[in-house]
N, C-alpha and C positions, 0 to 999 in steps of 0.2 A: 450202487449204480442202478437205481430202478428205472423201471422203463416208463418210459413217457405214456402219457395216457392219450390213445388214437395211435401210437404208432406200430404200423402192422409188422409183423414176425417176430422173432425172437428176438433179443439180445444179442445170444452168442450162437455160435453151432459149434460143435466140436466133432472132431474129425480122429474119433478112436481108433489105435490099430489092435484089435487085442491078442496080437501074441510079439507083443515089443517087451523086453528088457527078460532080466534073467530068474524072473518070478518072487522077489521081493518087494516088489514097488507096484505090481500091476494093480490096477482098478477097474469095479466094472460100471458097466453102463447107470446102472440104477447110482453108484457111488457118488458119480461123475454129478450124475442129477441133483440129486440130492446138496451136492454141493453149491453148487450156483444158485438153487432154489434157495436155500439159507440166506442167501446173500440178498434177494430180492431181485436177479436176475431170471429171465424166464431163456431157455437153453433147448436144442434140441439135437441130438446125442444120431450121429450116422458108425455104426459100427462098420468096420472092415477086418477081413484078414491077411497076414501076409501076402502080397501078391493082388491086393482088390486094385479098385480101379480109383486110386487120389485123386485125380483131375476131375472124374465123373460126380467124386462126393463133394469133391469142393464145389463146383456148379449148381448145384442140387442147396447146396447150404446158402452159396448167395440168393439163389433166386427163390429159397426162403424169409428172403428179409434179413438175414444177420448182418447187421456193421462190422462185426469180427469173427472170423472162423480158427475155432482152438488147433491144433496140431496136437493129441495124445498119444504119443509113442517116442520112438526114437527119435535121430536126426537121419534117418532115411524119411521117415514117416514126416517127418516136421521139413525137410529139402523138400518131398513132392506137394506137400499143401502150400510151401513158401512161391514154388514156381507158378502155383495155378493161381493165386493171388496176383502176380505182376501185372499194373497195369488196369487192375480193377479198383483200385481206390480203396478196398474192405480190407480192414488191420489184421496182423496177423498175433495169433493169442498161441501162449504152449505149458504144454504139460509136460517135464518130462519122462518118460516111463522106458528110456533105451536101459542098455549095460552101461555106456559111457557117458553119453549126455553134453556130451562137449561143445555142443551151439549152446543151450540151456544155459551153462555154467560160466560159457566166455560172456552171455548176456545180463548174471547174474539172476537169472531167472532162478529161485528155490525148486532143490531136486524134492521137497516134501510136496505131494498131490494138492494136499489143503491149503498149504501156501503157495502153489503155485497158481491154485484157483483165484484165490484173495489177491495175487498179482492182475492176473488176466479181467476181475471185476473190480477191483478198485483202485488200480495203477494207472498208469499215465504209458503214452506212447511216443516212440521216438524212430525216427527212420535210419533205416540198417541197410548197406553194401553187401550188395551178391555178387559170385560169380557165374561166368555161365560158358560150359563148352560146346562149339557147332549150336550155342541156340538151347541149351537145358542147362539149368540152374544149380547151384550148387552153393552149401551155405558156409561151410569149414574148408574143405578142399578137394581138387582133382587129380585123377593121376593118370599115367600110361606103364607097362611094364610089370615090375614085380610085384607092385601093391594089388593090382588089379588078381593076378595070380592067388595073395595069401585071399582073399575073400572068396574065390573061390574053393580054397583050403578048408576056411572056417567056416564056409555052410555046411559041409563035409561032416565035419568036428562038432556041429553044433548039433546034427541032426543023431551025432551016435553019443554023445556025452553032456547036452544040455547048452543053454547058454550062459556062461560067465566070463570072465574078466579073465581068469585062469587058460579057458578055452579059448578064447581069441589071441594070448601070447605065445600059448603053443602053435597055433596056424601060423604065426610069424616065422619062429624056431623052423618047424616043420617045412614048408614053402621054401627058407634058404635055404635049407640042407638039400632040396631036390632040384631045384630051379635055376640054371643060370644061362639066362638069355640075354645080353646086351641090346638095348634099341640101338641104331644112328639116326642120329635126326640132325636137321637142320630145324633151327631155335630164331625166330625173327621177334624181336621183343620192343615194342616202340620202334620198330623201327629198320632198327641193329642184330644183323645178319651174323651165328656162330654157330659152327657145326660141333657133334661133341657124339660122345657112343656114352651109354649108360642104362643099368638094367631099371632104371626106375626117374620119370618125371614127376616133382610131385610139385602141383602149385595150389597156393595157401589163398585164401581169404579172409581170416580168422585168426587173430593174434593168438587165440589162447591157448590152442595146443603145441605153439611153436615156445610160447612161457611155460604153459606146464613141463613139456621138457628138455628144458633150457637149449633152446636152437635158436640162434640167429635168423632174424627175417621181422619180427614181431615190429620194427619200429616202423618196416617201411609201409604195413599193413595199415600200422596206423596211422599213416601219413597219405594216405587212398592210393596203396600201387599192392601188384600180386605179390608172394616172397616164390618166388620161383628154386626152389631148391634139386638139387641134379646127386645122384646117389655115385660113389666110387666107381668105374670101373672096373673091379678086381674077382678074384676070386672068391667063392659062396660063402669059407671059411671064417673070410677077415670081414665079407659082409653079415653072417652072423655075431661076429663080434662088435662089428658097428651097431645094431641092432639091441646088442648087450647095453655096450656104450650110450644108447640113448637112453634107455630103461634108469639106468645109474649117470641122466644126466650128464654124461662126460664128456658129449661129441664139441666138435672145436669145427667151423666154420674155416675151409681150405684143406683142412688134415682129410675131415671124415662128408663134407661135402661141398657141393660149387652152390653160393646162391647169386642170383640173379634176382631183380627187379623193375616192375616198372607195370603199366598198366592194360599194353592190347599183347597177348601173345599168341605166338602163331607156332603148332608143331607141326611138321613135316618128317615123315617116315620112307623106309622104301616100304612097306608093308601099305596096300589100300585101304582096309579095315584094320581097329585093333579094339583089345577088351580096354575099357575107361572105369575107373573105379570112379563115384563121385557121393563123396560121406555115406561110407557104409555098403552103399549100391553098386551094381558093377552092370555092363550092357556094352556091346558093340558099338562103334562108328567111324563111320567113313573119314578117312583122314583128307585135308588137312584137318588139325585139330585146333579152332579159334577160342581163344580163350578171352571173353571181356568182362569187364568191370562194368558193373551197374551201380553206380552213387546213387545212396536214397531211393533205393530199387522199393521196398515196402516199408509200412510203419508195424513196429514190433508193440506190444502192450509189455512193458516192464515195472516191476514193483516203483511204487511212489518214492523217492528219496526224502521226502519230509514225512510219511509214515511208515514206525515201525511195522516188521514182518506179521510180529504175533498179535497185533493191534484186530479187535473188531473188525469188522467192514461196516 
């Protein structure tokens, strides 16, 4: 994909976090360059750290000139450049460099740097469904309650033991064992008005972590509605072992949770504010809590189906 000759900025921008994933995968600035440069793409590389300002660097990258702005890090890192793109028309490119990667991989995006480069410069683009709670974006899913809790856990965990795969199942482990606060909420979903108490809201956008392990919701996802899923009532114990149960795939739709579906939803709490967990990230807001569906909300750049991965550019 070379660049037109007269046309002003770059190509790409990309939008590095570099302290995303658990130090296998990372790359750096010059790497990044270097990559695109081969490809005959010209790229211009906005470095951040945890906690920079996304929305400022994505701004800064369109009014560079780029048609499409990369997301290099995780799916926190790739949610905040997905939402600052709504609406601008400029495509959205990704790299993924999280621990989990689970937008990436539901999108079939390659978890290897070089091919996911060779995606973003010479793949094809298609339009992707976000969700969005009170108004902020979100790419895999949102929640209210105990999930929100374990990421508060695992920044904890992350910052005395590193980042890994390992360390984020134990914040799960950890979090149930201490935590047990049931929401009540009043749940209005298209529509249709049902009250219910439960320590955890979790609602989906994203088929693919609802397949990876093996939970009901995934068809309605694909079919353009939320999977609204509702966590037991019970005791910390048996939600630890639910918890187990998804790990070993075992959970069963009615036994081990309520799902629900459908497209506009609305949570209501007695609590004013509560913490939101949304892919990865966590942050206060004022309830109600509106959950919509954005059809063809942006265009994603994803590997070409007629060319293989390890092919040239």
């Amino acid at each position: 994909m070379a660049k037109p000759e007269g046309r002003p900025g770059p190509d790409f921008a990309v939008i590095l976090n570099t302290d995303s994933g658990d130090g296998d995968q990372g790359a750096s600035p010059g790497e990044i360059e270097r990559l695109f440069t081969d490809r005959d793409c010209e790229v211009r590389i906005f470095s951040l750290r945890a906690g920079g300002n996304i929305a400022d660097a994505v701004s800064k990258a369109i009014a560079s000139g780029a048609k499409c702005v990369v997301a290099a890090g995780g799916d926190g890192t790739i949610c905040g450049v997905a939402g600052a793109l709504v609406g601008t028309g400029v495509e959205l490119g990704v790299i993924p460099l999280g621990t989990f990667n689970y937008f990436a991989r539901g999108c079939g995006i390659p978890q290897e740097v070089d091919e996911a480069v060779d995606a973003v410069c010479c793949g094809t683009s298609r339009p992707i469904n976000l969700g969005s709670i009170n108004g902020e974006v979100f790419l895999n899913n949102a929640s209210l309650g105990l999930y929100a809790a374990i990421l508060a856990r695992r920044e904890g965990i992350y910052r005395k033991w590193g980042r890994s795969r390992l360390a984020a199942y134990w914040s799960v482990l950890a979090t149930m064992a201490t935590v047990h606060r049931p929401l009540t909420m009043r749940i209005t979903i298209d529509g249709e008005v049902r009250r219910d108490k439960s320590p955890m809201i979790f609602v989906a956008v994203s088929a693919y972590q609802l397949d990876e392990f093996g939970i009901e919701g995934a068809d309605a996802i694909r079919s353009g509605e939320f999977a609204v899923l509702l966590a037991p009532n019970c005791g910390r114990f048996r939600l630890i072992w639910k918890a187990l149960l998804i790990a070993l795939h075992g959970v069963q739709e009615g036994r081990d949770f309520k799902l629900l579906t459908g497209k506009n939803v609305v949570v209501e709490t007695r609590r004013s504010r509560a913490l939101v967990a949304r892919d990865g990230e966590r942050e206060r807001m004022t309830a109600p809590f509106t959950f919509r569906l954005l059809e063809d909300a942006i265009q994603l750049r994803v590997p070409d189906p007629e060319k293989p991965t390890d092919a040239a550019p």
